[in-house]
C-alpha positions in Angstrom: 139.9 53.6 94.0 136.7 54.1 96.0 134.3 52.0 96.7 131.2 51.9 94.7 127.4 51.8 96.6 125.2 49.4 95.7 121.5 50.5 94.6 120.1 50.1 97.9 123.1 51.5 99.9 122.5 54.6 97.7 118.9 54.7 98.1 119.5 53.9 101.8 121.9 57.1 102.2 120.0 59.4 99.7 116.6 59.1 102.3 119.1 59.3 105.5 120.1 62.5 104.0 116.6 64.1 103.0 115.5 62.9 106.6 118.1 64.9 108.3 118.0 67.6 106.5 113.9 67.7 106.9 114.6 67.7 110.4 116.7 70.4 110.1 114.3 72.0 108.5 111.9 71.7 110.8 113.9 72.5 113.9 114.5 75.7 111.8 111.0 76.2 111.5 110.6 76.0 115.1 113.5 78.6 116.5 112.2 81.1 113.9 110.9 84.1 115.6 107.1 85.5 115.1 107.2 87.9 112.9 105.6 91.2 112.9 103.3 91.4 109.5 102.6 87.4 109.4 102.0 86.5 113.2 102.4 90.0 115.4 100.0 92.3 113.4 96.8 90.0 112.7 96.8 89.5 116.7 96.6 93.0 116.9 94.5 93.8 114.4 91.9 91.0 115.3 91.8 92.1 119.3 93.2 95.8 119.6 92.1 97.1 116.3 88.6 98.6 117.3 90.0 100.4 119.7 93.7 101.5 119.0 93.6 102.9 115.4 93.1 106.7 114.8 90.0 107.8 115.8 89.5 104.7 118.2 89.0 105.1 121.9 92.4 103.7 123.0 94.0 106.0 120.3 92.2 108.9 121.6 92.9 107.9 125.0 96.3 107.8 125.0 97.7 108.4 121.4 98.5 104.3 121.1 98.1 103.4 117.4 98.4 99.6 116.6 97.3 99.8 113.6 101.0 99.6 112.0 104.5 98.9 112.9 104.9 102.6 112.9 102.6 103.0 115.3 103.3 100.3 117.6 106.7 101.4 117.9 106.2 104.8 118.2 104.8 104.2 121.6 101.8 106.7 123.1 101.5 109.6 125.4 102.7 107.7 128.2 106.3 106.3 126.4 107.0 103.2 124.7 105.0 100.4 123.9 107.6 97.7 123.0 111.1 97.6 124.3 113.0 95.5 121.6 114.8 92.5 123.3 112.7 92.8 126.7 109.4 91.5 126.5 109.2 92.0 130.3 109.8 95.5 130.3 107.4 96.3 127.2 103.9 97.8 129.0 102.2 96.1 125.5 103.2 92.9 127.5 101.9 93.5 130.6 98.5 94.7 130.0 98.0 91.3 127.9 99.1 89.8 131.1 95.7 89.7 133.5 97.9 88.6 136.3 99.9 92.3 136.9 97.4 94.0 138.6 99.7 97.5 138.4 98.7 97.4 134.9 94.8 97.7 132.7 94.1 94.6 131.7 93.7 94.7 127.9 92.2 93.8 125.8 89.1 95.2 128.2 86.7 93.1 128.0 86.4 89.9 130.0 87.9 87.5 127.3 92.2 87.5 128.1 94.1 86.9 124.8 94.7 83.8 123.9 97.6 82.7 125.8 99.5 81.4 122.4 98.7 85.3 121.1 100.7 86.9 123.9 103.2 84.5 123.6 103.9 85.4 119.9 103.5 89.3 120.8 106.4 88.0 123.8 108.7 86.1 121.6 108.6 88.6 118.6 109.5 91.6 120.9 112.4 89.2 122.6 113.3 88.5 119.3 114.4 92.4 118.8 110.5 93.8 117.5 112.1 93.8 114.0 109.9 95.3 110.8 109.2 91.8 109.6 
């Protein structure tokens, strides 16, 4: 026979439950990775946009569309833009980082990107640059 939980002990183990499981939740929520259409793509559309879309500047420049996932995968005229799994390695990292001075410094003007905005470009490309 089991034993049988009293109003309160049930109540008591019903929250314990919900609370770990929101905290699972929210650890979940955490260790996600960026993805590219909800957190990737607005940073580039907001600060490389005028620039790297057909007809821009940088697009004309180089051939470097980021415009799309298409295009920021497809690289330019100088090779790949993202390297999948190796944020270091990706040149779309280091020209957001001002402190590589082998590298343009983009986007050009004098304003860096917002340090949370390459670090979500960072972790989406270590998280394999998936079409998400």
């Amino acid at each position: 026979m089991r034993p049988r939980l009293t109003r309160t002990q049930a109540a008591m183990l019903a929250g314990a439950t919900f609370a770990m499981l929101g905290a699972g939740a929210a650890r979940a929520a955490e260790t996600t990775p960026p993805g590219f259409h909800n957190d990737v793509l607005p940073i580039l559309q907001q600060h490389c946009g005028q620039c790297h879309t057909p007809g821009g500047v940088g697009y004309q420049a180089i051939n470097l569309d980021l415009s799309d996932y298409h295009g920021v995968m497809s690289g330019s005229r100088q090779g790949q833009a993202v390297i999948p799994r190796q944020p270091e390695m990706s040149p779309l990292v280091k020209v957001l980082n001002f402190g590589q001075d082998k590298y343009p410094h983009m986007p050009p003007t004098a304003h860096e990107l917002d340090k949370r905005d390459a670090s979500t470009i960072s972790a989406w490309i270590a998280a394999g640059a998936k079409d998400n």
